[in-house]
C-alpha positions in Angstrom: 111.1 82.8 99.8 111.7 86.2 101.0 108.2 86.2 102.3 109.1 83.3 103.9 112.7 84.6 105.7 110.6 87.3 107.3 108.2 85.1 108.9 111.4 83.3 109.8 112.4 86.5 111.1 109.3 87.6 113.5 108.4 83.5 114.4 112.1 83.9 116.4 111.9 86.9 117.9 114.5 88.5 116.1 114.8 92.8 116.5 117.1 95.1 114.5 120.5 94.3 114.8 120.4 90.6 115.6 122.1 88.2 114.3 120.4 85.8 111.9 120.6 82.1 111.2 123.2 81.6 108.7 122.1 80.8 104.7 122.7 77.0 105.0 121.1 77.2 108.8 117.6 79.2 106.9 117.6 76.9 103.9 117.5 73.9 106.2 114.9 75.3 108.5 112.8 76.5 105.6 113.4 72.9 103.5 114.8 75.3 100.2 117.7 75.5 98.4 120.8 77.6 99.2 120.1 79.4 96.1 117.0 80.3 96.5 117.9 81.4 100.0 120.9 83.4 98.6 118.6 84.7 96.1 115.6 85.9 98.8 118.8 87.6 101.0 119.9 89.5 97.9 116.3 91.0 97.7 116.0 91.1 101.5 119.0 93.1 101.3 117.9 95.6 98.3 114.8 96.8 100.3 116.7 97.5 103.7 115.0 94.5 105.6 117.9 92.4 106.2 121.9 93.7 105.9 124.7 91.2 105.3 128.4 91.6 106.8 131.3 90.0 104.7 132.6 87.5 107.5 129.8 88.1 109.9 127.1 86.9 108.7 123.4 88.1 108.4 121.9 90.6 110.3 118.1 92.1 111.0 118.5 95.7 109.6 117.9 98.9 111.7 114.5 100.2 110.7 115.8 103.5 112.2 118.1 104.5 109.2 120.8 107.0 109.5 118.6 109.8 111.0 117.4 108.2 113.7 113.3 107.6 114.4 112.4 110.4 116.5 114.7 113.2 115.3 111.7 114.8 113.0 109.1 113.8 115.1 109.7 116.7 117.0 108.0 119.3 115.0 105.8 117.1 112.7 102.3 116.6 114.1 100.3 114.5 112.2 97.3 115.8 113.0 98.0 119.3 111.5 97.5 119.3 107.7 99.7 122.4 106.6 102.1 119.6 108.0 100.7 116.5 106.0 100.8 118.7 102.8 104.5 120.2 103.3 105.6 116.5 103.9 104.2 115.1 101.0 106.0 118.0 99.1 109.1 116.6 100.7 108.8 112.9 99.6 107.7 114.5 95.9 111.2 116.4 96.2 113.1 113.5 97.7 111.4 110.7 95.7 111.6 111.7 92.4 114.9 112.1 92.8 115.4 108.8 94.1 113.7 107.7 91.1 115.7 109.4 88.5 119.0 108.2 90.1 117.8 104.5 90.6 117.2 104.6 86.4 121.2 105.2 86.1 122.2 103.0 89.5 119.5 99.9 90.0 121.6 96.7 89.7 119.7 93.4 88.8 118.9 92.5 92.5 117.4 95.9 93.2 115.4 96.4 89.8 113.9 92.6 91.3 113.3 93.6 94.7 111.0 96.6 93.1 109.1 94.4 91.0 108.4 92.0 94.1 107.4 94.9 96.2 105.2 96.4 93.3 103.8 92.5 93.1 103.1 92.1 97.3 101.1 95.8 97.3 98.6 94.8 94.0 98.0 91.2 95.9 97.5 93.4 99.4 95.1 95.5 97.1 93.0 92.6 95.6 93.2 90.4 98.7 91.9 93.5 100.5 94.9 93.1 102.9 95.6 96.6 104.6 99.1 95.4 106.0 99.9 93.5 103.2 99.4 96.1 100.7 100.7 98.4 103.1 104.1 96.6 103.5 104.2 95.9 99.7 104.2 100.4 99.1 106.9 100.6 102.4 109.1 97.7 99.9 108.7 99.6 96.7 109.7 103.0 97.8 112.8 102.3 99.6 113.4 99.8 97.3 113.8 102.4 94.7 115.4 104.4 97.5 118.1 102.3 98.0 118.9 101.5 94.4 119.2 105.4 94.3 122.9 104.3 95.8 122.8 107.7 98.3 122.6 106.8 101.5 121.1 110.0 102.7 117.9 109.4 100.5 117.5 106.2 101.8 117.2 107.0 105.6 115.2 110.5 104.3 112.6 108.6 102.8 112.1 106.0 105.1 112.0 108.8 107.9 109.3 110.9 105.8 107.6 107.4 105.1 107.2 106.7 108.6 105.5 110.2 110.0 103.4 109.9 107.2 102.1 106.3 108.6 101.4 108.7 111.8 99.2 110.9 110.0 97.3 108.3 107.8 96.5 106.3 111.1 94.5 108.9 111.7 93.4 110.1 108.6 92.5 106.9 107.3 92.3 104.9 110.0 93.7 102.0 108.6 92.3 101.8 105.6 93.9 101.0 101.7 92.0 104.5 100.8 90.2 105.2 97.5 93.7 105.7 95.3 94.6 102.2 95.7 93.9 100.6 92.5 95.9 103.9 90.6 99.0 103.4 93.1 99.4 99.6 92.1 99.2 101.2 88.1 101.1 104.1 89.1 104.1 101.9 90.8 104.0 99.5 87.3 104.8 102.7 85.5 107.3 103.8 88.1 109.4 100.3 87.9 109.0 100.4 84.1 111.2 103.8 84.0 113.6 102.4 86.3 113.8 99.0 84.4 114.2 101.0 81.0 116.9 103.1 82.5 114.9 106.3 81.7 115.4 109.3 84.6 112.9 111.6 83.5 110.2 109.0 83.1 111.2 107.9 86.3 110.7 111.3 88.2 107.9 112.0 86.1 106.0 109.0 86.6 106.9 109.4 90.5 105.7 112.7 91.0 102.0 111.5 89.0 101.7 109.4 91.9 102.8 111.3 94.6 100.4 114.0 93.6 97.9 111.5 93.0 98.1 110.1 96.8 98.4 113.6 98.1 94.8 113.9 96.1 93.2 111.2 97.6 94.7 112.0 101.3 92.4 115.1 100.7 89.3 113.6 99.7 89.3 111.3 102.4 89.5 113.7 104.9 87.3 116.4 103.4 84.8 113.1 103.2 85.6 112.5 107.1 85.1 115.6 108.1 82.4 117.0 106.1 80.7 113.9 105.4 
């Protein structure tokens, strides 16, 4: 269903900070149950994708967060690789502690939104769906992001998340890259910290996989450039 809202969502044209159709108004036009509409908002509403005001209604979230898109862009260049590598050391910094504070803070909605996000990046992987997969590991990191309850991670790691979609662009070129089927194991052990309530497994199983990526970011280039 929540698949289905953000189809909803990019079939009407909608752009951060509209106004969207009301629960009743989407469970009619999607032929669902309030409930299950109420449910899929919840979710929609734990990753950052939608943001709902008591009286006002629904609304498409900002993607920009509270830092605003360009302000690191300035002196991150995505093709440098002292710049790659420092970044990644940021998310590992920012990340796991995300992480261990969504193991004391992750309510029921969040901990579900994880697990869906988890679910949509292993179907991306064995579909062979770049942007499926791709949206599924954007879902699951500010998903534990935002059940970190501190705002200020939140828009930090959706910030770092998006220069480092600059650099594998290029790097990668669009591909899933050869860490993939680790990264859907290492986000199952991720959620399970978070799920158990467990900080330190949390951070520890988060900074495995951040290593792990920054690993494979490596080969692939060194493979790119040196053949």
């Amino acid at each position: 269903m929540a698949e289905q809202i953000l189809q909803l969502i990019a079939e009407l044209g909608l752009h951060p900070g509209d106004r969207m159709p009301t629960e009743n108004e989407l469970a009619t036009q999607l032929g669902s149950s309030r409930t299950m509409v109420r449910e899929a908002v919840k979710i929609l509403s734990a990753i950052g994708r939608v943001r709902a005001h008591k009286g006002r209604g629904l609304y498409v979230a900002d993607d920009d967060g509270m830092l605003g898109s360009g302000r690191w862009g300035g002196f991150f260049h995505p093709t440098d690789l002292d710049h790659v590598y420092m970044l990644f050391e940021f998310r590992r910094v920012q990340e796991t502690a995300a992480s261990r504070l969504a193991a004391t803070h992750a309510t029921p909605a969040e901990l579900r939104a994880i697990e869906a996000a988890g679910e949509t990046c292993r179907q991306g992987y064995l579909t062979e769906q770049v942007a499926v997969f791709d949206r599924g590991d954007d879902d699951f990191h500010l998903g534990i992001a935002t059940a970190s309850h501190n705002h200020f991670l939140v828009a930090s790691v959706r910030e770092a998340r998006r220069l480092q979609r600059q650099s594998s662009v290029i790097g990668l070129h669009g591909t899933v890259g050869g860490h993939a089927t680790e990264a859907v194991e290492e986000h199952a052990a991720i959620y399970q910290a978070i799920r158990d309530g467990d900080p330190d497994a949390a951070a520890h199983a988060t900074a495995v996989h951040l290593d792990n990526t920054l690993e494979d970011y490596r080969r692939q280039i060194q493979r790119r450039v040196f053949g």
